[in-house]
N, C-alpha and C positions, 0 to 999 in steps of 0.2 A: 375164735376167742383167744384172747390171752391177758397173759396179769396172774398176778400171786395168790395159793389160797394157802393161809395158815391155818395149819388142824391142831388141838390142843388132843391127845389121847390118840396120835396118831398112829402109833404102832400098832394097833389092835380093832377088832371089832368093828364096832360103828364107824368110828376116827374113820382105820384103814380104808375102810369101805370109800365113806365119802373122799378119802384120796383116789382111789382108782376111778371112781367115776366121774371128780374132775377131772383129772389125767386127760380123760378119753373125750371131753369133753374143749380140751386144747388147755389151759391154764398150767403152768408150773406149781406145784406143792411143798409145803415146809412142813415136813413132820416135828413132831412137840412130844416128850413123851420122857418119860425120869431112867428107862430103862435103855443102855445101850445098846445090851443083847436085840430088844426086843425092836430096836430103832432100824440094825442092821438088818434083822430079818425083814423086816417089810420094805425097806431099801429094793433089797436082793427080788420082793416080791412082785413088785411092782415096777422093777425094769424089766420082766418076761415080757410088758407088753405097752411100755412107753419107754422113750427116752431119759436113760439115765440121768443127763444134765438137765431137765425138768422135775429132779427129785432128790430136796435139801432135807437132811434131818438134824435135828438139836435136840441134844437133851436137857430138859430144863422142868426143875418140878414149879409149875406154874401159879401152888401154894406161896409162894415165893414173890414178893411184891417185888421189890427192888432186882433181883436177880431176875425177871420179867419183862420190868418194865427197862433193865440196862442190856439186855436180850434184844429185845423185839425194835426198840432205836437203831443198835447196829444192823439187824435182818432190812428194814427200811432205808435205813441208808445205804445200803448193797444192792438194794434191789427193788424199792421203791414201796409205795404204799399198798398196801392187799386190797386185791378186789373182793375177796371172799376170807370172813374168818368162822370158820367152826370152831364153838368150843364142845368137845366131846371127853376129857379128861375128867374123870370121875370114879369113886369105891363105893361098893355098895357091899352090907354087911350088917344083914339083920338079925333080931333080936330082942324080946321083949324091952321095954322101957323098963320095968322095975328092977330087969337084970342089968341092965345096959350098963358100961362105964363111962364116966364122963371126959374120957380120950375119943371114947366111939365119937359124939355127938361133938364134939370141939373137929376132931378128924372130918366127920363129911364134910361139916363148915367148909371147915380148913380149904379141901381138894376140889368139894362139888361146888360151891357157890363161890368163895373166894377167888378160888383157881377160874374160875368162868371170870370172875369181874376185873381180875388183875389184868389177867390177858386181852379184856378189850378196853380198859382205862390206857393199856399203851399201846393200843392199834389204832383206834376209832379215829383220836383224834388228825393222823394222817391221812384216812379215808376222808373227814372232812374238807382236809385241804386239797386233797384228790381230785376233788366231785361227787365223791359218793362209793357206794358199795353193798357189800350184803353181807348180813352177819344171821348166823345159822346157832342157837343155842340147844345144845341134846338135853332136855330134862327129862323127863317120865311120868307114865302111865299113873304114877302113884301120886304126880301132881295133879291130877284130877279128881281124885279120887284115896284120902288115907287108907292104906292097906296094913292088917297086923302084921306087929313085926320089923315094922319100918319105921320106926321113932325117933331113929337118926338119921335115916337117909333122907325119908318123905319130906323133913321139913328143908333138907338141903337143895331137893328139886322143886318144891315149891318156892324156893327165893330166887332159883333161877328164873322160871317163870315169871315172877314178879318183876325181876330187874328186866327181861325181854317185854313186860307190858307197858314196863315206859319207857325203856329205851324207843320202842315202836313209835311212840306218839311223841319225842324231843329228837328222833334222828328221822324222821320224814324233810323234816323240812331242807337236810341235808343229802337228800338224793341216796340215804342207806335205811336199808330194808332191813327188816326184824324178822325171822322166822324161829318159832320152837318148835322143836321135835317133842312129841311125846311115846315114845315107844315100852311096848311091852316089855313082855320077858324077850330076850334075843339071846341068839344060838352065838354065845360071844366066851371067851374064855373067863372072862369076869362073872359072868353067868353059871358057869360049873363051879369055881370057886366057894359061889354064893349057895348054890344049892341046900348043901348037907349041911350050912348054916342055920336054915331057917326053921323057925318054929312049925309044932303039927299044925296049928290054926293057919299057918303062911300057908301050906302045903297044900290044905285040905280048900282053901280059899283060891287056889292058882288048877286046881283039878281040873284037867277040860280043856284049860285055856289053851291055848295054843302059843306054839316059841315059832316067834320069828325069825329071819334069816338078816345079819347085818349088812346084807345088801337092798333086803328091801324096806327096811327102815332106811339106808342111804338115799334111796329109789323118791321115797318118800318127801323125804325132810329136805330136799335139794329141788327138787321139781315146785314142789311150793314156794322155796325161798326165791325160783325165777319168773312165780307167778305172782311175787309180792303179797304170799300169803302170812297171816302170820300162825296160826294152829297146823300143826302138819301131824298127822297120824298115818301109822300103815298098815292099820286094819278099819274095816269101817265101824266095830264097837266102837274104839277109841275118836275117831271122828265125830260119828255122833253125839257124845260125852262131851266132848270139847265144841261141838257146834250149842250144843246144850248152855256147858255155861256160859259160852263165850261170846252170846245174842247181845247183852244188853252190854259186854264189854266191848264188843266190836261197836256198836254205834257210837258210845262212848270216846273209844278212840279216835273214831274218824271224828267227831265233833272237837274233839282236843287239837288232830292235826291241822281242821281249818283254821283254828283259834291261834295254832303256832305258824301257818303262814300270813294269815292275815295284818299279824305280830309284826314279822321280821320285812316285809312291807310297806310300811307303817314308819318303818325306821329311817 
């Protein structure tokens, strides 16, 4: 295999993750990520065990429409259109709603959902003229499901979701595949951050659960997106959850997709 994958949140976590195991997988990587320090370090991390010159990084806060979208033209024009875009860049930082302030709730916006849609408003359309591709969206567990506590984030990862339910069914016909992640808690630095944030109700509500590892949420969210799935979970609660609601939207979709080739056909 080969061809480009752009990760948004690539220095860390999940991001990282799905960089290493494209890597290994044959594909070149462009890391995305606002911090330089933290660009370098994953650089450095992931030539222990791929090839250096398969491993670009920019920093670029991907909140940032135009700074994005004059970004991601030049990366395409160097190097061609991405076979694979992850958007994994995201802050999470809970907190009751009645406490909340209203930077919180503008900020997830801002990073979780904006930052997803800038980045594939100035990608996609080169995958289209490519022939196609696949695009990987990280939202979360808590878009399935509102969790207390998360009054800002939850609605950020639910409009991810949202935008990945139609993107699915208006970029079929274009040979690019939709996949969302929904992962738990994961064993990510963003994740300890989050911690000692969160309300006793968050706490007393996460007891039990188990924290996953951001390689197998990568494991996960990447293996589906080459089966053309579009729900990817890496536990099987969260599967079932999302097989749950996602019955009458999966028919749904696919009745939308014949509707959009039949369409373009036609033409």
């Amino acid at each position: 295999m080969s061809g480009l994958a752009i990760i948004s949140g690539g220095s860390s976590g999940i991001g990282l993750a799905c960089a290493r195991r494209l890597l290994s997988w044959g594909y070149s990587v462009l890391l995305i990520a606002r911090g330089a320090d933290g660009l370098k370090n994953a650089r450095e991390s992931l030539a222990r065990s791929a090839q250096s010159d398969r491993i670009y990084c920019c920093q670029l806060d991907v909140s940032d429409q135009a700074k994005t979208q004059k970004t991601i033209a030049e990366v395409i024009s160097a190097h061609g259109a991405p076979a694979w875009v992850v958007t994994s860049a995201g802050i999470a930082v809970p907190g009751e709603f009645l406490e909340g302030a209203g930077d919180s709730f503008r900020d997830h916006m801002a990073i979780n959902y904006f930052g997803t849609l800038n980045l594939l408003r100035a990608a996609v359309p080169a995958m289209v003229r490519n022939g196609g591709g696949r695009l990987v969206l990280i939202s979360s567990s808590v878009a399935l499901s509102g969790v207390y506590g998360y009054a800002a984030y939850a609605p950020s990862k639910f409009a991810v979701r949202g935008l990945g339910e139609v993107l699915s069914v208006e970029l079929a016909q274009h040979n690019i595949s939709v996949t969302v992640g929904f992962p738990p808690d994961t064993d990510t630095p963003q994740l300890a951050a989050e911690m000692p944030l969160r309300p006793e109700v968050t706490r007393l509500t996460a007891k039990g659960a188990p924290t996953v590892s951001a390689d197998s949420v990568a494991r996960a969210v990447l293996s589906a997106a080459k089966k053309g799935k579009f729900f990817a979970g890496p536990t099987l609660p969260i599967r079932l959850l999302a097989w749950a609601q996602g019955f009458y939207g999966a028919r749904l979709r696919h009745k939308q997709k014949s509707l959009a080739r039949k369409s373009i056909s036609g033409r």
